[in-house]
C-alpha positions, 0 to 999 in steps of 0.5 A, spaced: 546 140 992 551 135 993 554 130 989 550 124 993 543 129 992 544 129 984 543 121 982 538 121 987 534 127 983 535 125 977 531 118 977 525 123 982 523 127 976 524 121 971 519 116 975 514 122 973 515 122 967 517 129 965 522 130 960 526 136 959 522 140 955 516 138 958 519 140 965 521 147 961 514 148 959 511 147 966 516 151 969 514 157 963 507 156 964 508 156 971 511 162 971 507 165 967 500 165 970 504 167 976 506 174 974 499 175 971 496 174 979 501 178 981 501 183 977 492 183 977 493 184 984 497 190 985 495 194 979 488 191 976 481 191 978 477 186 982 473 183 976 479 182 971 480 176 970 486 172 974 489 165 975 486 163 981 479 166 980 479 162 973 480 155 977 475 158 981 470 159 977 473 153 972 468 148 974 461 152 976 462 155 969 462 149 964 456 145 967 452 151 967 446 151 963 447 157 960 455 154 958 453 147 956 448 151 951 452 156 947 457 151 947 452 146 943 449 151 938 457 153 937 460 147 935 454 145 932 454 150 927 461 148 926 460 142 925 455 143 920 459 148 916 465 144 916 461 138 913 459 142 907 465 146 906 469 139 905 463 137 901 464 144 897 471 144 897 473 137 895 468 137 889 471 144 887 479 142 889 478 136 884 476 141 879 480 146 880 487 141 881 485 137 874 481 141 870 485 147 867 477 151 865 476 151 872 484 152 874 483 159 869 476 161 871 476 160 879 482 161 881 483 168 883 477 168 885 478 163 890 485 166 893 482 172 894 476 171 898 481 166 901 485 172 903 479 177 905 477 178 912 471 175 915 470 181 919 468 184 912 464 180 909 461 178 915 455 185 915 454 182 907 451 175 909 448 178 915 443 182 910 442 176 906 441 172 912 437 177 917 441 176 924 440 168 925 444 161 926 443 161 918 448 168 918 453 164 923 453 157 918 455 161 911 461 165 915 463 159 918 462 155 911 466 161 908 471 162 913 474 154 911 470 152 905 477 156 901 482 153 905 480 146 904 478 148 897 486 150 896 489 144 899 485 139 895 487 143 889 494 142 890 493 135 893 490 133 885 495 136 882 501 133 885 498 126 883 505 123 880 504 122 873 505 114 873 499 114 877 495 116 872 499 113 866 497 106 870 490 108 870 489 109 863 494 103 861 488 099 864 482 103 861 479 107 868 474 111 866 475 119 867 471 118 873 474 113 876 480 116 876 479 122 880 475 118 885 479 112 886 486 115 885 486 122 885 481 123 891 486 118 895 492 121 893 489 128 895 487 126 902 493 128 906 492 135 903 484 134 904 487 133 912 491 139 912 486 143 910 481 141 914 487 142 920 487 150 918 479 150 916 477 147 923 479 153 927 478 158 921 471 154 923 471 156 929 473 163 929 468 165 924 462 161 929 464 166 934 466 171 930 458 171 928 456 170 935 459 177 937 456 180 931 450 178 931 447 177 938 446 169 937 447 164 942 453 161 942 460 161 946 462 168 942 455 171 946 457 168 952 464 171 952 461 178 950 455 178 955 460 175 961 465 181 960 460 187 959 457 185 966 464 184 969 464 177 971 471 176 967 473 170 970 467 167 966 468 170 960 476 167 960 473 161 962 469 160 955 476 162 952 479 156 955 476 152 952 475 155 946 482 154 945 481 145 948 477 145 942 481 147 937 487 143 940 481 136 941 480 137 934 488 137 932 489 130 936 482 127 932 485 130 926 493 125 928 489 120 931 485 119 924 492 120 920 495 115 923 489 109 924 487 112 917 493 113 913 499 109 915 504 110 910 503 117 911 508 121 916 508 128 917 515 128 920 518 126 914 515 131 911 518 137 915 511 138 919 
């Protein structure tokens, strides 16, 4: 390229509004999906999934009844239990971060079956709950109620002290203090909870769809690839991962409308 061309490509790919590193993931993830096409198409089966027959089938997929429908009972479901886990968790969180008894008597308790693999408690709750949309809510609650409940936790114990010394100087009461300057001062851990329980969430739904046979995205994923239609199936998957990645920008939206004085830049986020 000459030195006359060079300006006059600069200025091209700014006016798309393309920095460097956008340009670099683009180009990346171009080159990706073109080495997966090559390569289903010399070595893999016709059915397996492939980029051309993902846009293909893109489009059919999501506005099928079928779709639409486990797609609804699944983020249902997590957003049912994601309510109570932060309902659950909160309460718990508070108490476990300013009350020792509780600190002493929940928290290995806590830490453990925050560690535990859903996959293992996931045939105990089934027996609880038979294989119903009930079973699927108590995974999803378990998958994210431990996460939140952690967070706060140490959201309540991170308090600055002269937070609670001013409190006391003007005879808050005990529930007061919790609610109006504990609570307050735990949300940015009470959000960074709820980021890593929403998806937790959302892998416990589907996790439960596989397992238990229920209708959902989980169902559909398994049902699409047991009767080779592959393209379906990575379509749901897809939008698994939009999911995950709408309920982040939410969470952002809602620190920086909510929480102004709240930077997670400055804090190595």
């Amino acid at each position: 390229m000459s030195d006359a061309a060079l300006p006059a490509a600069v200025p091209a790919r700014k006016r798309l509004g393309l920095s460097d590193e956008a340009l670099a993931r683009i180009v990346c993830g171009l080159a990706i999906l073109a080495v997966w096409e090559g390569a289903m198409r010399l070595w893999a089966p016709p059915f397996i999934a492939r980029p051309s027959g993902i846009a293909v089938a893109f489009w059919p997929t999501i506005t099928s009844a079928a779709f639409l429908e486990a797609a609804g009972a699944t983020l249902g479901a997590m957003a049912q239990g994601l309510a109570i886990a932060v309902v659950a968790g909160t309460v718990i969180g508070l108490a476990i971060g300013r009350s020792w008894i509780a600190d002493r008597a929940l928290h290995y308790y806590v830490n453990g079956l925050f560690a535990m693999p859903m996959v293992a408690i996931l045939p105990l709750l089934t027996l609880w709950f038979g294989y119903t949309s009930g079973a699927r809510l108590a995974t999803v609650v378990f998958a994210s109620i431990f996460a939140i409940i952690i967070n706060v936790s140490d959201g309540a114990r991170s308090v600055p002290r002269e937070y609670i010394e001013v409190s006391r100087a003007y005879r808050a009461s005990g529930f007061s203090r919790l609610m109006e300057v504990v609570l307050p001062a735990s949300v940015p851990y009470l959000l960074a909870g709820l980021r890593l329980a929403a998806g937790r969430a959302l892998i416990g739904a589907v996790v439960a769809e596989f397992f238990a046979a229920l209708n959902g995205l989980g169902y559909f994923i398994l049902f699409n690839t047991r009767t080779f239609k592959h393209n379906e199936a990575f379509v749901a998957v897809l939008c698994l991962a939009c999911f995950g990645v709408a309920v982040e920008l939410m969470m952002n939206g809602a620190t920086r409308r909510y929480l102004p004085w709240y930077r997670r830049e400055d804090r190595g986020a």
